[in-house]
C-alpha positions as CSV (number, residue, x, y, z in Angstrom):
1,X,77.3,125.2,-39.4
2,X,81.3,126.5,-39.9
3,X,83.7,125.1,-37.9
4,X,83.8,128.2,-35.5
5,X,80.6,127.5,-34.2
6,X,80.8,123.2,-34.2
7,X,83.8,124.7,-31.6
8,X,81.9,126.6,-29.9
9,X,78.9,123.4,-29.7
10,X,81.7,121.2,-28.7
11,X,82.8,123.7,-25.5
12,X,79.0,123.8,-24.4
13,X,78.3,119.9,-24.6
14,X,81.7,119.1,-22.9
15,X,79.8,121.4,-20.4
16,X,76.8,120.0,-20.4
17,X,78.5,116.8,-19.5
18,X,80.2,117.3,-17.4
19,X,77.1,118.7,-15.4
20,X,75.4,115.2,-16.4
21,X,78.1,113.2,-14.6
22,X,78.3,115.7,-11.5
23,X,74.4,114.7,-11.1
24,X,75.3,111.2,-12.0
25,X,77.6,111.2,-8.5
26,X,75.6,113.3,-6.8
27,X,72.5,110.8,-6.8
28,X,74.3,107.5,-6.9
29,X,73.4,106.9,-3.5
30,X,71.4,108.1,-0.6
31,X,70.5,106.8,3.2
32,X,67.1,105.2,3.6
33,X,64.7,106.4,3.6
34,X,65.5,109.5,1.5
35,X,64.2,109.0,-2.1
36,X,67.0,109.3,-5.1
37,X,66.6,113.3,-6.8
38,X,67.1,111.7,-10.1
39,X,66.8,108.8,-12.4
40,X,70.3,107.2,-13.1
41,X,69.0,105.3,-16.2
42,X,67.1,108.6,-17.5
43,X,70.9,110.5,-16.8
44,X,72.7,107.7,-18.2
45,X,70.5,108.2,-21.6
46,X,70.8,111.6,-21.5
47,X,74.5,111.4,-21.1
48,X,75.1,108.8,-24.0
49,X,72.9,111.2,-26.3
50,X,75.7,113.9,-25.3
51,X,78.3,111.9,-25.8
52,X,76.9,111.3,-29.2
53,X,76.6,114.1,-30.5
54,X,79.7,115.7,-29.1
55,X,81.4,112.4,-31.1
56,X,80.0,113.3,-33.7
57,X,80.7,116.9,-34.1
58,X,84.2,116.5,-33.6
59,X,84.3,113.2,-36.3
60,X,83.1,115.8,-38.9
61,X,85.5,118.2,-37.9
62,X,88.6,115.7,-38.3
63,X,87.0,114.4,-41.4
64,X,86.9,118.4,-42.6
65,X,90.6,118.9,-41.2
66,X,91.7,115.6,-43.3
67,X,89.3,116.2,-46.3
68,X,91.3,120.0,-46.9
69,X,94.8,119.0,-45.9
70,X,94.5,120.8,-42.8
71,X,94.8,118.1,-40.0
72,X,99.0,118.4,-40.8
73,X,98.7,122.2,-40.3
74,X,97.2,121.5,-36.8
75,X,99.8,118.5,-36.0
76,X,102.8,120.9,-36.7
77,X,101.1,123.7,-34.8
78,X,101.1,121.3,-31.7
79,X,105.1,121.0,-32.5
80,X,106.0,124.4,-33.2
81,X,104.3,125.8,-30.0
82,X,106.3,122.9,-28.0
83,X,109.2,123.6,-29.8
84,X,108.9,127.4,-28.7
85,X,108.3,126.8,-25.3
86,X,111.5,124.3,-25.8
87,X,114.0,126.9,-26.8
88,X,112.3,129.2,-24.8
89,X,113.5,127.8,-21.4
90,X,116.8,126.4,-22.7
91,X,119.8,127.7,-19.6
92,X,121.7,129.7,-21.3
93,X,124.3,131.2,-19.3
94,X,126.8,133.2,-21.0
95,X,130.0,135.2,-19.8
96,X,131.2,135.5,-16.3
97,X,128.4,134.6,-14.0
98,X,128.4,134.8,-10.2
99,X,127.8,131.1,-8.6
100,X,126.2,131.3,-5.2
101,X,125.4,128.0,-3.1
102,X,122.8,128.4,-0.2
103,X,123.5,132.2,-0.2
104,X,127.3,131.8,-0.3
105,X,128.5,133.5,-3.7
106,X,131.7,131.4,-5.0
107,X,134.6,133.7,-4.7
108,X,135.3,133.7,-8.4
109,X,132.9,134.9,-10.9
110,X,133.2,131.4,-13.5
111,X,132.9,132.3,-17.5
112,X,130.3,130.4,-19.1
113,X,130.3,129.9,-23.4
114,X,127.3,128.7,-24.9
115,X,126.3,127.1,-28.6
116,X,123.1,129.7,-28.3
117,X,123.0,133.2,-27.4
118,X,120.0,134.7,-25.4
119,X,120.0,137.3,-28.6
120,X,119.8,134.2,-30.6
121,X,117.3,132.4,-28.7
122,X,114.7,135.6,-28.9
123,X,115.3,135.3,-33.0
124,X,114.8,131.6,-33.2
125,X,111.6,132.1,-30.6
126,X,110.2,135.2,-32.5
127,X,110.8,133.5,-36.0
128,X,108.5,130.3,-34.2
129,X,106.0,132.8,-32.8
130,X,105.6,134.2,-36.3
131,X,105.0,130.7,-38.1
132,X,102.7,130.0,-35.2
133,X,100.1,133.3,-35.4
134,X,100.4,133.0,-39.4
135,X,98.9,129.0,-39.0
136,X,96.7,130.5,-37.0
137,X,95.4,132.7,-38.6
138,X,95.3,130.1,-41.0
139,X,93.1,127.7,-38.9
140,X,90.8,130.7,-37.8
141,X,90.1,131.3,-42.1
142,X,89.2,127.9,-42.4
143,X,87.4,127.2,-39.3
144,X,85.2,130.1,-40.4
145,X,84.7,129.3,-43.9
146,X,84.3,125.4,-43.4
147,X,80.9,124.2,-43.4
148,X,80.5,120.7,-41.5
């Protein structure tokens, strides 16, 4: 199977148990003299084969990433998407700006200079947002094409 589709695996197992453990809580305990709706030790198997498996589809797909060079390509897509949304809420204030404190507006408008312009923030943001879709993109190619 391609990467796309160990994903894909991976999304339904974490599914699956997390439905395990809600029954897992669910039956824990009951009053007497109700009887128990399910087995803890037949759940508790059952969850440690999930487990298993979803361990071990996501061991081959780290040992793929590392194999192809593509675990770094993953690591700086991680930074350059929290370096967006870094530069992305930077205060910049620029100019004269109106201060206002609890709905009193200062009776001077106060000129602001900044090291970064909002024209140069949407360029340096844009430029990231770029470099993001192409790796990407990137990941998406190789996800498809990777047999685990």
């Amino acid at each position: 199977m391609n990467i796309t589709k160990a994903m894909k695996k991976i999304s339904r197992l974490k599914g699956e148990i997390a439905e395990t453990k809600d029954l897992i809580k669910s039956n824990i305990s009951v009053m007497e003299p109700n009887e128990f709706a399910f087995n803890f030790g037949e759940l508790y198997k059952k969850l440690t084969k999930q487990t298993h498996a979803l361990i071990e589809l996501k061991v081959k797909i780290m040992e793929a990433n590392i194999k192809n060079g593509v675990f770094e390509k993953i690591l700086n897509l991680g930074e350059l998407k929290a370096m967006k949304a870094f530069v992305g809420e930077l205060p910049i204030q620029e100019g004269f700006q109106d201060r206002s404190f609890f709905g009193r507006s200062d009776e001077t408008p106060k000129k602001y200079k900044t090291q970064l312009t909002n024209v140069e923030r949407k360029a340096i943001v844009d430029a990231l947002k770029a470099t993001i879709e192409t790796t990407l993109d990137e990941l998406d190619e190789f996800n498809a094409t990777t047999i685990i």
